[in-house]
Structures are given as structure tokens and as C-alpha cells.
CHARMM internal coordinates of N, CA and C (Angstrom, degrees):
IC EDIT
DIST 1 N 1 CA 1.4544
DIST 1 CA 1 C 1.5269
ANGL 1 N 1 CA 1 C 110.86
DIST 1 C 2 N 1.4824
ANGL 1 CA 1 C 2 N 112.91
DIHE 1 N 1 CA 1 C 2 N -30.27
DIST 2 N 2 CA 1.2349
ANGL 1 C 2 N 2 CA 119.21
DIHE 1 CA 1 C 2 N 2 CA -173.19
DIST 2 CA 2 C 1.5804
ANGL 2 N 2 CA 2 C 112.76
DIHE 1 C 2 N 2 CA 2 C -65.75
DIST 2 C 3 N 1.3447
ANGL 2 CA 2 C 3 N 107.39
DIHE 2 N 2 CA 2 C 3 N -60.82
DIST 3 N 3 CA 1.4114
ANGL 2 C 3 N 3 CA 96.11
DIHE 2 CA 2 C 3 N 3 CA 147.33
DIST 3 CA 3 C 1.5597
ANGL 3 N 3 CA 3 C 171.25
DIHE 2 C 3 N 3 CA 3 C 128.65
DIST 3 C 4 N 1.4380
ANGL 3 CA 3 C 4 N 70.16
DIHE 3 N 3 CA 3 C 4 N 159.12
DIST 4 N 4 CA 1.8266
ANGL 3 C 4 N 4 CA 98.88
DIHE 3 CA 3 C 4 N 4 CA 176.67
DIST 4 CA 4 C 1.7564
ANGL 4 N 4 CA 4 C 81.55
DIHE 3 C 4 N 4 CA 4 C -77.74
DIST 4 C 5 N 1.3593
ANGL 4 CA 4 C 5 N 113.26
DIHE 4 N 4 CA 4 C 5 N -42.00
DIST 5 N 5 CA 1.8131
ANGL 4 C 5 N 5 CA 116.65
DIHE 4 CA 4 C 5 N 5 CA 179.19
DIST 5 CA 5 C 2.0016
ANGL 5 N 5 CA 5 C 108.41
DIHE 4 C 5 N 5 CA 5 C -34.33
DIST 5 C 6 N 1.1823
ANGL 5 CA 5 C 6 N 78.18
DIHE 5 N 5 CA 5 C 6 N -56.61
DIST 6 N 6 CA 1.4802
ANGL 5 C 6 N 6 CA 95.90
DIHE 5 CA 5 C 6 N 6 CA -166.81
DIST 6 CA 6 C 1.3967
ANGL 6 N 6 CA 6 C 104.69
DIHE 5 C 6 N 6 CA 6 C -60.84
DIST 6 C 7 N 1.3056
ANGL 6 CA 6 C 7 N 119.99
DIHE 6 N 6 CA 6 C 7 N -36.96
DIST 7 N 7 CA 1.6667
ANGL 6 C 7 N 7 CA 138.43
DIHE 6 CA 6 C 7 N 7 CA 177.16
DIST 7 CA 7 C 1.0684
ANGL 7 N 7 CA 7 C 111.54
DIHE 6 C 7 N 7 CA 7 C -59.77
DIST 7 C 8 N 1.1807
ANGL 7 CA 7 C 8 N 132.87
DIHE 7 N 7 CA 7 C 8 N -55.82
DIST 8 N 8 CA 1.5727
ANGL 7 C 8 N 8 CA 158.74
DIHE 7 CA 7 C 8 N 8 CA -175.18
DIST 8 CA 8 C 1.6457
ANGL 8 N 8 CA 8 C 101.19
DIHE 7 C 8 N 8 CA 8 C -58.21
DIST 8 C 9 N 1.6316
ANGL 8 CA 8 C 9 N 123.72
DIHE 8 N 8 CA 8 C 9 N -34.79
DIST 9 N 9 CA 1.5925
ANGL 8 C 9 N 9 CA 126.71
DIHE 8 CA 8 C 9 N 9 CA -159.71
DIST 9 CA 9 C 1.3534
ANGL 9 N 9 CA 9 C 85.14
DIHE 8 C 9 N 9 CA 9 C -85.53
DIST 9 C 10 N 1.7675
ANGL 9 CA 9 C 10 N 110.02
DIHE 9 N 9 CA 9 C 10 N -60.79
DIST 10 N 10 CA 1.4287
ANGL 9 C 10 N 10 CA 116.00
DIHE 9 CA 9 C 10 N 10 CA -164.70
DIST 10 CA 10 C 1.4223
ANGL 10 N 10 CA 10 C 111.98
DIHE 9 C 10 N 10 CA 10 C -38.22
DIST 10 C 11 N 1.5550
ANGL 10 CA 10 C 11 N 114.94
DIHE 10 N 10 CA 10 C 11 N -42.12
DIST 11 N 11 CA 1.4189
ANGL 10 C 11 N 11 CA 110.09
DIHE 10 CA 10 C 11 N 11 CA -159.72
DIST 11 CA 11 C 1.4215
ANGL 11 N 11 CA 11 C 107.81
DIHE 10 C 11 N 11 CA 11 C -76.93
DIST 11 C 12 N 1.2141
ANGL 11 CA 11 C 12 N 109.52
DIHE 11 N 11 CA 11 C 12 N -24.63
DIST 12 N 12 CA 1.3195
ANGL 11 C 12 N 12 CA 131.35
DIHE 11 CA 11 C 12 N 12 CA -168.94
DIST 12 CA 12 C 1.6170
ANGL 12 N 12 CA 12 C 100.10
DIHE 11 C 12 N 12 CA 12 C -73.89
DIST 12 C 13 N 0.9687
ANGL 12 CA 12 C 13 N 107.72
DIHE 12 N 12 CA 12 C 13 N -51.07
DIST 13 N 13 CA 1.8538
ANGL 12 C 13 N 13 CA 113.31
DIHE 12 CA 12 C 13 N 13 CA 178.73
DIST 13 CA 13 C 1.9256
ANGL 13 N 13 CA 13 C 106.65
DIHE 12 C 13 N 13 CA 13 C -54.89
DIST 13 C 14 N 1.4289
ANGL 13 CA 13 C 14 N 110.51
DIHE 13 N 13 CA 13 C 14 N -44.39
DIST 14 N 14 CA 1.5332
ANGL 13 C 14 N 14 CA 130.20
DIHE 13 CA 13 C 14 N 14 CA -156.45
DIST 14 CA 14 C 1.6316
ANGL 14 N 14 CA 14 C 82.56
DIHE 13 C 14 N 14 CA 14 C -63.57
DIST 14 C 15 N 1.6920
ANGL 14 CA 14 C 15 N 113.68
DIHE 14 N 14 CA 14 C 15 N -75.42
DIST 15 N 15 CA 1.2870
ANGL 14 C 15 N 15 CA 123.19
DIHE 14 CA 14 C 15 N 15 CA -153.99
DIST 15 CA 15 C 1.6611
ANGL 15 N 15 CA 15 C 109.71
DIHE 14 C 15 N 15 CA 15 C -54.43
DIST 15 C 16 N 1.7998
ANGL 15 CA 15 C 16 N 108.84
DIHE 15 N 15 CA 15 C 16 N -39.56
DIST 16 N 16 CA 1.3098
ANGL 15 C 16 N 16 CA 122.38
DIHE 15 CA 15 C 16 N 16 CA 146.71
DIST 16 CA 16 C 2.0653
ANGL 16 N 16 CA 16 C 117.14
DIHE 15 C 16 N 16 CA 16 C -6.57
DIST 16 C 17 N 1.1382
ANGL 16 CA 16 C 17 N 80.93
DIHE 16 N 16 CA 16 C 17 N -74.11
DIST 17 N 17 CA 1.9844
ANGL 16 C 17 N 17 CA 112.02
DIHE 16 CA 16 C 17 N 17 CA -164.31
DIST 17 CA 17 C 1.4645
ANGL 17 N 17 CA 17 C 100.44
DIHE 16 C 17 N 17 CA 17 C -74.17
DIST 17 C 18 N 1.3093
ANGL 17 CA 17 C 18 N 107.98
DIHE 17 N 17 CA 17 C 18 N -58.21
DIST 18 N 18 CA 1.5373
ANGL 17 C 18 N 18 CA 92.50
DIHE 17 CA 17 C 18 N 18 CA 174.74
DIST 18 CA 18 C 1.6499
ANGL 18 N 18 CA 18 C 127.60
DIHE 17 C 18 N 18 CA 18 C -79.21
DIST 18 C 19 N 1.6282
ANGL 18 CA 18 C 19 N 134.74
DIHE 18 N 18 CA 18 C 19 N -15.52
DIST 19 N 19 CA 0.9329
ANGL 18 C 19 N 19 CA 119.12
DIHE 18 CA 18 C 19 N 19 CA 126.97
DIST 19 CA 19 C 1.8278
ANGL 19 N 19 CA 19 C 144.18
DIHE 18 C 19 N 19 CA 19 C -14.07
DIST 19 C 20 N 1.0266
ANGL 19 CA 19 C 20 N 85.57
DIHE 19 N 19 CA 19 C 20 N -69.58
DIST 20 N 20 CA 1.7853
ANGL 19 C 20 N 20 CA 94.72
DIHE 19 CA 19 C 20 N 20 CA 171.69
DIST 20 CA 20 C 1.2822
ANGL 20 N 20 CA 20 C 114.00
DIHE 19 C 20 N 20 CA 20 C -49.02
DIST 20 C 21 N 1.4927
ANGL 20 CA 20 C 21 N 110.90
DIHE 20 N 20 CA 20 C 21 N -64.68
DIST 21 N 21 CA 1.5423
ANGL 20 C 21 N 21 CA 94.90
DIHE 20 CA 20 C 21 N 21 CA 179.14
DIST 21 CA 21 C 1.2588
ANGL 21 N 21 CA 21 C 146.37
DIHE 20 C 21 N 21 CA 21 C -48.83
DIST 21 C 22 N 1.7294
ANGL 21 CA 21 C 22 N 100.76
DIHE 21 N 21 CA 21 C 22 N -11.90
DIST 22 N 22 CA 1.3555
ANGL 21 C 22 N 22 CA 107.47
DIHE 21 CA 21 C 22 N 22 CA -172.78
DIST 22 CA 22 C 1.6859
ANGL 22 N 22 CA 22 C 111.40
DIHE 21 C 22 N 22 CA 22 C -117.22
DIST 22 C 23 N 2.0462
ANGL 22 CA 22 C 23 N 104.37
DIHE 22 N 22 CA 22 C 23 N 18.25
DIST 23 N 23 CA 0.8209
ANGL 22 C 23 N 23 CA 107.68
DIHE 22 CA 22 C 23 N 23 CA 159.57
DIST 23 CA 23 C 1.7768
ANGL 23 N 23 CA 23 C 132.30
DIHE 22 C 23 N 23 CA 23 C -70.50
DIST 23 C 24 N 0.8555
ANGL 23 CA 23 C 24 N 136.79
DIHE 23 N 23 CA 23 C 24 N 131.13
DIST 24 N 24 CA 1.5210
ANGL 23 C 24 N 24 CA 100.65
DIHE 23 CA 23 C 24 N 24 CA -179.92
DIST 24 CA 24 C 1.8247
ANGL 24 N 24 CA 24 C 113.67
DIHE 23 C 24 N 24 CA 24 C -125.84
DIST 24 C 25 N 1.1697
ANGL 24 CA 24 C 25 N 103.55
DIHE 24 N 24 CA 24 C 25 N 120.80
DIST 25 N 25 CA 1.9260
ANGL 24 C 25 N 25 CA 123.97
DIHE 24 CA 24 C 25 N 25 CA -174.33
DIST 25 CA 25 C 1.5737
ANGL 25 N 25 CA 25 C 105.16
DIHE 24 C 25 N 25 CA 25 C -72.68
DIST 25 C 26 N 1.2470
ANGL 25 CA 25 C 26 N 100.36
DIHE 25 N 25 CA 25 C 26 N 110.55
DIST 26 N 26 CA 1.3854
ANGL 25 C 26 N 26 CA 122.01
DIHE 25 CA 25 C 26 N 26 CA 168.45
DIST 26 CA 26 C 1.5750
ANGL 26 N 26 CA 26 C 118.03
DIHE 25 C 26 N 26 CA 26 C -96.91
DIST 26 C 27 N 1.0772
ANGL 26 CA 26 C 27 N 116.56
DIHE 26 N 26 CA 26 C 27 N 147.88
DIST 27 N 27 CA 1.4263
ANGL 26 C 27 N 27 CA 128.31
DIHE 26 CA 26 C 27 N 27 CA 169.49
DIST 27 CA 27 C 1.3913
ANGL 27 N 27 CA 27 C 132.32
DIHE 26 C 27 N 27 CA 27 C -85.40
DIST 27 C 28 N 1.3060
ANGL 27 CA 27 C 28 N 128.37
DIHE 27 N 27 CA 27 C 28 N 111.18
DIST 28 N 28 CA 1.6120
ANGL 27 C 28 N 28 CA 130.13
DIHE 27 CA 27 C 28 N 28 CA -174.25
DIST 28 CA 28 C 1.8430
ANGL 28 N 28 CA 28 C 115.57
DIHE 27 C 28 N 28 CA 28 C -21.78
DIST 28 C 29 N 0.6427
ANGL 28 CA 28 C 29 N 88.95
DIHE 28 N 28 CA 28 C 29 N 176.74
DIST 29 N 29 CA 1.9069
ANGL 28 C 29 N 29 CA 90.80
DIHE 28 CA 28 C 29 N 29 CA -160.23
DIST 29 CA 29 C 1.5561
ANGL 29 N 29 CA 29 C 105.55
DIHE 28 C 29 N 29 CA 29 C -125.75
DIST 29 C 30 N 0.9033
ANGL 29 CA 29 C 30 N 119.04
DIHE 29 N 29 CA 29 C 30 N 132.11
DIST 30 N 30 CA 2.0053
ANGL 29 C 30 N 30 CA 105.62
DIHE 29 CA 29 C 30 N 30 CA 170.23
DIST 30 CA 30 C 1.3700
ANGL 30 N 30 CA 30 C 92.47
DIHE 29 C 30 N 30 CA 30 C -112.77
DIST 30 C 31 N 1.5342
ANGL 30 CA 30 C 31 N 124.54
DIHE 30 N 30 CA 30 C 31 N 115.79
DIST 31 N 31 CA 1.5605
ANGL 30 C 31 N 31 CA 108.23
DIHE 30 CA 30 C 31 N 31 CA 177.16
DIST 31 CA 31 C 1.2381
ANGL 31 N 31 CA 31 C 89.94
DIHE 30 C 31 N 31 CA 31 C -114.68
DIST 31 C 32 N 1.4749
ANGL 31 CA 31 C 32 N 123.18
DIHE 31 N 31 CA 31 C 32 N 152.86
DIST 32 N 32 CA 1.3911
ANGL 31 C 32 N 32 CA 147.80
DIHE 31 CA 31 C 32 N 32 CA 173.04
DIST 32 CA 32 C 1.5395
ANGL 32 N 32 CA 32 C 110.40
DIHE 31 C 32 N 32 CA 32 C -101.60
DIST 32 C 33 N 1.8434
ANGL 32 CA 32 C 33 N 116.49
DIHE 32 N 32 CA 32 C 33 N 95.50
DIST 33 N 33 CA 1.2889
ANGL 32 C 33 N 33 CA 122.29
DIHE 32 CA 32 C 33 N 33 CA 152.81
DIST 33 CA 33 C 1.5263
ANGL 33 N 33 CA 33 C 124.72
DIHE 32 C 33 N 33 CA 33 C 7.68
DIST 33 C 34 N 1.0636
ANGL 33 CA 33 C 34 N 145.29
DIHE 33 N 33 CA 33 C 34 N 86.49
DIST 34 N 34 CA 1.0304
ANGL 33 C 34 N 34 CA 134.47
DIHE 33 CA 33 C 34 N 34 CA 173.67
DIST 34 CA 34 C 1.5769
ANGL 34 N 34 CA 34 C 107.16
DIHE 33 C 34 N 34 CA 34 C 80.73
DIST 34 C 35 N 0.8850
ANGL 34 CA 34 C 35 N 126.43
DIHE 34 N 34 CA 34 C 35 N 30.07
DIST 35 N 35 CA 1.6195
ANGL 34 C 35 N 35 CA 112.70
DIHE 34 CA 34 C 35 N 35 CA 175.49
DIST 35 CA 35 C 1.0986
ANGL 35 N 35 CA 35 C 118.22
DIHE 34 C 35 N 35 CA 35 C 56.73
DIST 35 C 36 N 1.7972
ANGL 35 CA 35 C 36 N 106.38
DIHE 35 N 35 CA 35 C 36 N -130.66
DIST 36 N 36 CA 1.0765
ANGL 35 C 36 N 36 CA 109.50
DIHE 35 CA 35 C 36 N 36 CA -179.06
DIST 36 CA 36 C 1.5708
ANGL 36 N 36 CA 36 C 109.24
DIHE 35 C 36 N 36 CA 36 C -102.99
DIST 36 C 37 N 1.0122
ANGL 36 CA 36 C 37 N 106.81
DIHE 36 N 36 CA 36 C 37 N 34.82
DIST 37 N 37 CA 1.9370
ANGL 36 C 37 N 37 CA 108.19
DIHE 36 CA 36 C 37 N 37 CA -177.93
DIST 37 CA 37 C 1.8124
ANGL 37 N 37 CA 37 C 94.89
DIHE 36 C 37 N 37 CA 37 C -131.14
DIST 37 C 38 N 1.6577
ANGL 37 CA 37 C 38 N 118.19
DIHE 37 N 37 CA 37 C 38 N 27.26
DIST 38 N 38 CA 1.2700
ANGL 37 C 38 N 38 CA 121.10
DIHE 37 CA 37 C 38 N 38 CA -178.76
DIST 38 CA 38 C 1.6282
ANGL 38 N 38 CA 38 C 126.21
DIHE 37 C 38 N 38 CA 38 C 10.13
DIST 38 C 39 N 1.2322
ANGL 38 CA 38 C 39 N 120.89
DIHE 38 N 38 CA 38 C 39 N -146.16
DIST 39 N 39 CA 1.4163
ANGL 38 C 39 N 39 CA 109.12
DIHE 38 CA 38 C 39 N 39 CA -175.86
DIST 39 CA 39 C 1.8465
ANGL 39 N 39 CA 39 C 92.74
DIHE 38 C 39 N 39 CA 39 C -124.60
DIST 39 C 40 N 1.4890
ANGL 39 CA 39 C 40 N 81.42
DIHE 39 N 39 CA 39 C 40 N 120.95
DIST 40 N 40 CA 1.4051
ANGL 39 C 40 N 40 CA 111.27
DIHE 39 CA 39 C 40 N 40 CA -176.87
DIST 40 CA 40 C 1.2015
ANGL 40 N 40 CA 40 C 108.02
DIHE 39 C 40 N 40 CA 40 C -129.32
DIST 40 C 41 N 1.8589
ANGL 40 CA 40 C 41 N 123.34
DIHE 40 N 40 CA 40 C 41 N -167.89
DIST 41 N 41 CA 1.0428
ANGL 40 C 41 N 41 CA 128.70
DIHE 40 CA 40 C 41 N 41 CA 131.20
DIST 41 CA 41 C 1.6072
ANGL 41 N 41 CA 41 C 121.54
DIHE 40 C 41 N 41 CA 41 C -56.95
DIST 41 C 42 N 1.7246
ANGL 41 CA 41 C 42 N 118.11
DIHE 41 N 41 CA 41 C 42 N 114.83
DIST 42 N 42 CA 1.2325
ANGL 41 C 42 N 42 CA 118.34
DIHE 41 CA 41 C 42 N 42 CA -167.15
DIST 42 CA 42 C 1.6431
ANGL 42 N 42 CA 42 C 100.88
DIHE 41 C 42 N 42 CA 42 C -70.57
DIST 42 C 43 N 1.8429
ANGL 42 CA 42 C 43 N 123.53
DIHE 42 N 42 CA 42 C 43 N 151.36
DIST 43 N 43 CA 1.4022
ANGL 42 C 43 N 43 CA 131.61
DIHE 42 CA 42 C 43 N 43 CA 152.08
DIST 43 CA 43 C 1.6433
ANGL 43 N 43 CA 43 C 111.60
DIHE 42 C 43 N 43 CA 43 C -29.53
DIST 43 C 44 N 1.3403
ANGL 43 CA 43 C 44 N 117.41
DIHE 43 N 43 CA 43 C 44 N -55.45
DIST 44 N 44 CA 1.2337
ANGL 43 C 44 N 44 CA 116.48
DIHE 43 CA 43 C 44 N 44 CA -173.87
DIST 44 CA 44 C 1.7484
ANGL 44 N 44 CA 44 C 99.75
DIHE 43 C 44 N 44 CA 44 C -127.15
DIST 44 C 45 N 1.6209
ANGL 44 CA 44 C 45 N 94.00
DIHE 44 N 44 CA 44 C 45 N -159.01
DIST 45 N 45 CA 1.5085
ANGL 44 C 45 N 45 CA 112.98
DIHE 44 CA 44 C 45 N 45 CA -167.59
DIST 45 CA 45 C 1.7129
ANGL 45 N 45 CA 45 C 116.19
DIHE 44 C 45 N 45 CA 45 C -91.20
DIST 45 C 46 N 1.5013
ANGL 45 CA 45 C 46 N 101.53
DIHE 45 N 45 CA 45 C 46 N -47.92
DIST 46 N 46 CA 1.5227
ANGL 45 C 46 N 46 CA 98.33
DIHE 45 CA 45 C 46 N 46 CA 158.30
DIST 46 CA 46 C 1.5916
ANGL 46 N 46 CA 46 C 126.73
DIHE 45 C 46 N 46 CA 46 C -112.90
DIST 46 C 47 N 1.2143
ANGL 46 CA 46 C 47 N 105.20
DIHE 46 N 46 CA 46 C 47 N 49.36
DIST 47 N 47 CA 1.6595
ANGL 46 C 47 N 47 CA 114.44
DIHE 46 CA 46 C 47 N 47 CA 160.46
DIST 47 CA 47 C 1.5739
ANGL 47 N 47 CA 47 C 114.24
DIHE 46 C 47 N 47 CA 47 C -56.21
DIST 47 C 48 N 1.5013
ANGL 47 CA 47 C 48 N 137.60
DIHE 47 N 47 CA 47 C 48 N -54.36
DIST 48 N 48 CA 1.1821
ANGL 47 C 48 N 48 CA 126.90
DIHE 47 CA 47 C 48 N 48 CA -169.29
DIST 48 CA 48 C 1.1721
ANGL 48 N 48 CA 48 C 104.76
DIHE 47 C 48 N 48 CA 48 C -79.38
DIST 48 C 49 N 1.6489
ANGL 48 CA 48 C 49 N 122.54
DIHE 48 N 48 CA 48 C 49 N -30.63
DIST 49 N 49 CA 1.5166
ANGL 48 C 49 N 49 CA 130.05
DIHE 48 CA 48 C 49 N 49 CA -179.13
DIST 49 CA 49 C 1.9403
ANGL 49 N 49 CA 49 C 101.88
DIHE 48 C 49 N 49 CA 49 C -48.49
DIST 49 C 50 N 1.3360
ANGL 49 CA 49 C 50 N 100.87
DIHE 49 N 49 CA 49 C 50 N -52.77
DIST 50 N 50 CA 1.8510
ANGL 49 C 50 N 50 CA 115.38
DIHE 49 CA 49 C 50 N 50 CA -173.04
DIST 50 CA 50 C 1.9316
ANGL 50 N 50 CA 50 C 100.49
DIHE 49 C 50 N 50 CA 50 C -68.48
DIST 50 C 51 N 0.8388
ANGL 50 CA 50 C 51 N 100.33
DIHE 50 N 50 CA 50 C 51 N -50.05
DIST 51 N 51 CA 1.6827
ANGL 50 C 51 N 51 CA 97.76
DIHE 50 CA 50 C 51 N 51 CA 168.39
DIST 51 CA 51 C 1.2458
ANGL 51 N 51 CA 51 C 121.16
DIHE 50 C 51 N 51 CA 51 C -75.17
DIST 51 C 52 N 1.4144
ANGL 51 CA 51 C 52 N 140.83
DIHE 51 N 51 CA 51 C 52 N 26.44
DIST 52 N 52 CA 1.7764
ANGL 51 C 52 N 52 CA 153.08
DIHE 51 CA 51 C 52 N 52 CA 145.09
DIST 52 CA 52 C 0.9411
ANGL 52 N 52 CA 52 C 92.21
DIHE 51 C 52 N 52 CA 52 C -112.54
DIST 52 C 53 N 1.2508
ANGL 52 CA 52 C 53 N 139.63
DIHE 52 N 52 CA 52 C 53 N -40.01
DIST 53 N 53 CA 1.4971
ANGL 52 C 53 N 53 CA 124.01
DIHE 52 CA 52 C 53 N 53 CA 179.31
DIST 53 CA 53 C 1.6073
ANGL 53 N 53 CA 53 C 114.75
DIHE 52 C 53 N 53 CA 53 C -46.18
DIST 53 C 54 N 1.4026
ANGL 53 CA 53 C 54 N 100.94
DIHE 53 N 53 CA 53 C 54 N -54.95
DIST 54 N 54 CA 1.4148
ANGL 53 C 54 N 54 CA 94.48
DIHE 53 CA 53 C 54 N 54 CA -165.28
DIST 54 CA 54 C 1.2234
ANGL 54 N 54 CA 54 C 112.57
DIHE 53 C 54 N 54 CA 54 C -105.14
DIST 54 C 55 N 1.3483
ANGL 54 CA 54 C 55 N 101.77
DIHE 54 N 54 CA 54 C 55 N 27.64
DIST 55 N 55 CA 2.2450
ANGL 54 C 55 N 55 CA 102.76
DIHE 54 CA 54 C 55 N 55 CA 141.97
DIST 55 CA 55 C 0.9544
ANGL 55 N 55 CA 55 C 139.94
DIHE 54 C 55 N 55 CA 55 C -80.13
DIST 55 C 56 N 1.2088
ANGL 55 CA 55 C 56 N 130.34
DIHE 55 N 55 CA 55 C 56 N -156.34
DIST 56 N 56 CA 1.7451
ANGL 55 C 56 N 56 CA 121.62
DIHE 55 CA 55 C 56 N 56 CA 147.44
DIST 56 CA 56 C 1.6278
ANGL 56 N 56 CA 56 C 96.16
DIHE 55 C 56 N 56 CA 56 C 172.64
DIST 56 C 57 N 1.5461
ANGL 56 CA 56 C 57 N 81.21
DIHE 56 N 56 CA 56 C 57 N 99.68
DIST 57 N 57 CA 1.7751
ANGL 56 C 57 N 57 CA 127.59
DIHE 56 CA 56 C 57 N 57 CA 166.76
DIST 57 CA 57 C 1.1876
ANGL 57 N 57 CA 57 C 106.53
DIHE 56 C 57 N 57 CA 57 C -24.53
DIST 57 C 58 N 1.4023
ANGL 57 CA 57 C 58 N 117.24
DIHE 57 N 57 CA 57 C 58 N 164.31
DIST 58 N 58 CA 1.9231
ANGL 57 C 58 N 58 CA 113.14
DIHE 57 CA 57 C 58 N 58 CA 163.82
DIST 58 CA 58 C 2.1207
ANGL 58 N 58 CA 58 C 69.16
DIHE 57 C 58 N 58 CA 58 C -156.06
DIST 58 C 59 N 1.3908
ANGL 58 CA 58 C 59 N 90.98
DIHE 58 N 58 CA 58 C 59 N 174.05
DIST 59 N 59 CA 1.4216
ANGL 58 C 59 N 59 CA 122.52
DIHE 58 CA 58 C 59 N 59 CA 170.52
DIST 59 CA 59 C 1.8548
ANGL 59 N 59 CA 59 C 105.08
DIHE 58 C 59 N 59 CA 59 C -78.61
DIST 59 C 60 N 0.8928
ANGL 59 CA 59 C 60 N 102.85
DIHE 59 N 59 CA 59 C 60 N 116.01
DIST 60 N 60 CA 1.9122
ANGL 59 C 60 N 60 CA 126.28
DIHE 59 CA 59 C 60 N 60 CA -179.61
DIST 60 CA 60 C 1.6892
ANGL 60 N 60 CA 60 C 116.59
DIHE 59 C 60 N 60 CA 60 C 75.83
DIST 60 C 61 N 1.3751
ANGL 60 CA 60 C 61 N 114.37
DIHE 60 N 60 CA 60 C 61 N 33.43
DIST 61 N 61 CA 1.3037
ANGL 60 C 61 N 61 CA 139.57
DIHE 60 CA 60 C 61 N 61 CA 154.23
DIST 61 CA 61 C 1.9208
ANGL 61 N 61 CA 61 C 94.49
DIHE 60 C 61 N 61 CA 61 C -62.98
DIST 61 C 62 N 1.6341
ANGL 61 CA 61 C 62 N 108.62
DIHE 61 N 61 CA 61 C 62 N 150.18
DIST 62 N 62 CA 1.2439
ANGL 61 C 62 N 62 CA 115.48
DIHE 61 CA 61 C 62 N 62 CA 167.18
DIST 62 CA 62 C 1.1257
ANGL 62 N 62 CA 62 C 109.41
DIHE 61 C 62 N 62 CA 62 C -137.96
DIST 62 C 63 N 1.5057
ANGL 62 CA 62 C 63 N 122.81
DIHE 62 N 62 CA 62 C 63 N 130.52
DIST 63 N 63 CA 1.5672
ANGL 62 C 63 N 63 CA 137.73
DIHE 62 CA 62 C 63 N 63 CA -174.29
DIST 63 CA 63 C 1.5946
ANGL 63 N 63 CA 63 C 93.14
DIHE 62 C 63 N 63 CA 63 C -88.10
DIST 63 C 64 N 1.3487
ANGL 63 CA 63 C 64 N 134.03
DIHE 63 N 63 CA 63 C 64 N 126.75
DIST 64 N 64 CA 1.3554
ANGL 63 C 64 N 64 CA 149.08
DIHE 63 CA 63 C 64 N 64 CA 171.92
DIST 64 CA 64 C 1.2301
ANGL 64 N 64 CA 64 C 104.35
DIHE 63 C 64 N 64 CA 64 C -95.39
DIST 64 C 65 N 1.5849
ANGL 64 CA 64 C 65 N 145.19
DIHE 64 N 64 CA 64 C 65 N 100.22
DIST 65 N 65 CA 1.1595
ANGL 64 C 65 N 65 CA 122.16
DIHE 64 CA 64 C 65 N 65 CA -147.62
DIST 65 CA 65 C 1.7750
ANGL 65 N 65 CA 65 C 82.85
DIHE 64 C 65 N 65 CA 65 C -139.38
DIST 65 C 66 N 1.1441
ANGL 65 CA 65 C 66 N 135.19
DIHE 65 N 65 CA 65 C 66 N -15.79
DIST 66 N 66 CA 1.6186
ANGL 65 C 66 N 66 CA 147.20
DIHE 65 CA 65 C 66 N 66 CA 176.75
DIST 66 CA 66 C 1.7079
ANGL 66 N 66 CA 66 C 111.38
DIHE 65 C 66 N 66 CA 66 C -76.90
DIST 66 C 67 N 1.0855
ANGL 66 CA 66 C 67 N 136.40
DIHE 66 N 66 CA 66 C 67 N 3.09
DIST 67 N 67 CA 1.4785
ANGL 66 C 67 N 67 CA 128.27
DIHE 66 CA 66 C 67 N 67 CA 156.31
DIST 67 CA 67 C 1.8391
ANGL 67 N 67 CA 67 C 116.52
DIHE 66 C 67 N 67 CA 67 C -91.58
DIST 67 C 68 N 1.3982
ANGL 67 CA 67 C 68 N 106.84
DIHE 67 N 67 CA 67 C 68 N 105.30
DIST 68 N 68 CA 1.6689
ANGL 67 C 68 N 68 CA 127.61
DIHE 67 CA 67 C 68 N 68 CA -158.58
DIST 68 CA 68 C 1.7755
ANGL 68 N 68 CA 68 C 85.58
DIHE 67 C 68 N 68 CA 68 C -85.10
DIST 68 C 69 N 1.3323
ANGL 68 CA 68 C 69 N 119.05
DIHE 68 N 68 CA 68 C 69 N 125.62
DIST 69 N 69 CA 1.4069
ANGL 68 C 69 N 69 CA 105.77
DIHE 68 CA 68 C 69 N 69 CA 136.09
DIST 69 CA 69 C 1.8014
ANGL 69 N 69 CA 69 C 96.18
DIHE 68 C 69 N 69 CA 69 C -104.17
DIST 69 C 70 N 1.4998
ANGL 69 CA 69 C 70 N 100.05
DIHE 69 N 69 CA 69 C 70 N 156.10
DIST 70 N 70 CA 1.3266
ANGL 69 C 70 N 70 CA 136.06
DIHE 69 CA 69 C 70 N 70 CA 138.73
DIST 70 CA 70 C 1.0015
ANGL 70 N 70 CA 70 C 126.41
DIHE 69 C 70 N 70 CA 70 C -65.94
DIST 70 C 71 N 1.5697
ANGL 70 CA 70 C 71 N 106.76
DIHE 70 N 70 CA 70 C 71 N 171.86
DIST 71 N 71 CA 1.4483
ANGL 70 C 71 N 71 CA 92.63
DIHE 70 CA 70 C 71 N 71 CA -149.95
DIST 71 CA 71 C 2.1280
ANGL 71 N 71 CA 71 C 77.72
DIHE 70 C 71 N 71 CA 71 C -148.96
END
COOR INIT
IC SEED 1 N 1 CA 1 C
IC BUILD
């Protein structure tokens, strides 16, 4: 009984270890609203819709969405 105990940790430690490695740690994001066409009145209707599209978010990313150009 002792072990399969002992068997049971090991595997538990392994799947542990190899998990991690195939975690992979990213760094927070500062994304800027609209690029370089900031937050304005958009050209069209789904301009900001097409610019979330082609991100991809993580948890403690920050959308900067308060620098206005004029126009």
C-alpha cells in the first residue's frame, strides 16, 4: 500500500513538471484603442469591432482608450 502511495505522488509530481513546461508566461499588454487612428469617430461602423478581432487578450492586458487625436 505504501507504495503504490509513493507511486501515486511520483506521478503526481511528473504530470506536475511536465505541465509547467508547456505552460507558457506572457507579459501584460498596453494596447492602444484603435492604433494609430486612436479613439475617434471610426471611418466606418465596424472598425473597432475589426480591431478586437485581431488581438488576443490575456488577463491584466490594458486597453488605453483616452488619447483623442483630432482630426
Amino acid at each position: 500500500m505504501a507504495s503504490r502511495m509513493g507511486l501515486i505522488g511520483c506521478l503526481i509530481v511528473v504530470v506536475a513538471l511536465l505541465n509547467g513546461e508547456t505552460t507558457q508566461v506572457t507579459a501584460a499588454v498596453e494596447y492602444q484603442v484603435g492604433d494609430s487612428l486612436g479613439w475617434t469617430v471610426p471611418p466606418n461602423i465596424s472598425y473597432y469591432s475589426n480591431w478586437a478581432s485581431s488581438k488576443k487578450f490575456f488577463v491584466g492586458d490594458t486597453l488605453n482608450a483616452f488619447i483623442f487625436n483630432t482630426l
